[in-house]
N, C-alpha and C positions, 0 to 999 in steps of 0.2 A: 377413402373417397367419400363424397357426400351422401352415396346410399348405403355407407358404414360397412365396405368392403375394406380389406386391412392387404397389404401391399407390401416384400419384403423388398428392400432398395439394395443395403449392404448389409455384410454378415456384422450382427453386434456386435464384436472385436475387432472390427475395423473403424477408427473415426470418422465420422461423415463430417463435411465443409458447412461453416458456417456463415464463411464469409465476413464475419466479423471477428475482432480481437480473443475470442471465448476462445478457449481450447477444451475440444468435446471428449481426447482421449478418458478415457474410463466411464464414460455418457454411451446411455442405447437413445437414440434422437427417434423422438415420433414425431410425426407431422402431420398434419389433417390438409387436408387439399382446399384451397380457400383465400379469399382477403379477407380477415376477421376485423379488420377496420370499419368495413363495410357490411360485410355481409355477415349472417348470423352460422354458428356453428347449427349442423342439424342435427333433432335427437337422434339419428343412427350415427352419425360422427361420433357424437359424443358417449353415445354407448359404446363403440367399438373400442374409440380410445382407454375410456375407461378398464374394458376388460381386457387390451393388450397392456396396457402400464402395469394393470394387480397382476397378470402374466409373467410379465418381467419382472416385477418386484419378487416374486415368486421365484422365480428361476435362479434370479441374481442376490437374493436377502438384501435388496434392499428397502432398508425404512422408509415410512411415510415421510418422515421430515427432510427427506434427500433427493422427493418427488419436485422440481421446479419447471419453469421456462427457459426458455433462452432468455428472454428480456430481464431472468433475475440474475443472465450472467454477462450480460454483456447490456451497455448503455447505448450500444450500435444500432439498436435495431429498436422497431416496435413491435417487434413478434412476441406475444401470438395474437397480437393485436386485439384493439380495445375490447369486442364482443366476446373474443374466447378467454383472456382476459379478467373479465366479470365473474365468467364462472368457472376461473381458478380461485380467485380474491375470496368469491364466496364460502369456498370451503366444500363447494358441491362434489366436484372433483375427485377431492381428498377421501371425503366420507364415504362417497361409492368405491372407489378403490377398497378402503378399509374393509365394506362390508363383503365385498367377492373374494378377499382375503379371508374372512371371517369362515365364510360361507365353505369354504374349502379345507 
């Protein structure tokens, strides 16, 4: 949620819908609550996300380089839209992930 509350939908061995052509089987799908087209992610979103992904990667060994979007699987969609987006592109993401892996 936007004040960086984490919310569980389905059990991570169940595939969630994506609505578009992607097929999410063997994917844990996070979502941030939002139109990132528009609106900005906020830093407790972004925090949260963060330390649920290094969580998961955690749990499940998966590598940093297997960390993506939908939009890097599917052409269907603009998610996670342009704003959140940015600060995948940037690397920001990535690196925080890395360091709560680290840090553990």
């Amino acid at each position: 949620g936007p004040d960086g509350r984490i919310f569980a939908a389905r059990p991570v061995a169940e595939p969630g819908d994506t609505n578009t052509d992607y097929n999410p089987r063997g994917h844990a799908l996070v979502m941030l609550v939002g139109n990132f087209e528009v609106q900005q992610p906020t830093p407790e979103q972004m925090a949260a996300a963060t330390e649920l992904v290094a969580w998961l990667a955690r749990e499940h060994q998966v590598p940093l380089t297997h960390i993506a979007s939908h939009g890097d699987y599917s052409a269907q969609t603009l998610c996670p839209g342009k704003n959140l987006r940015a600060w995948l592109d940037s690397g920001e993401f990535h690196r925080g992930v890395a360091a709560r892996l680290a840090a553990r």
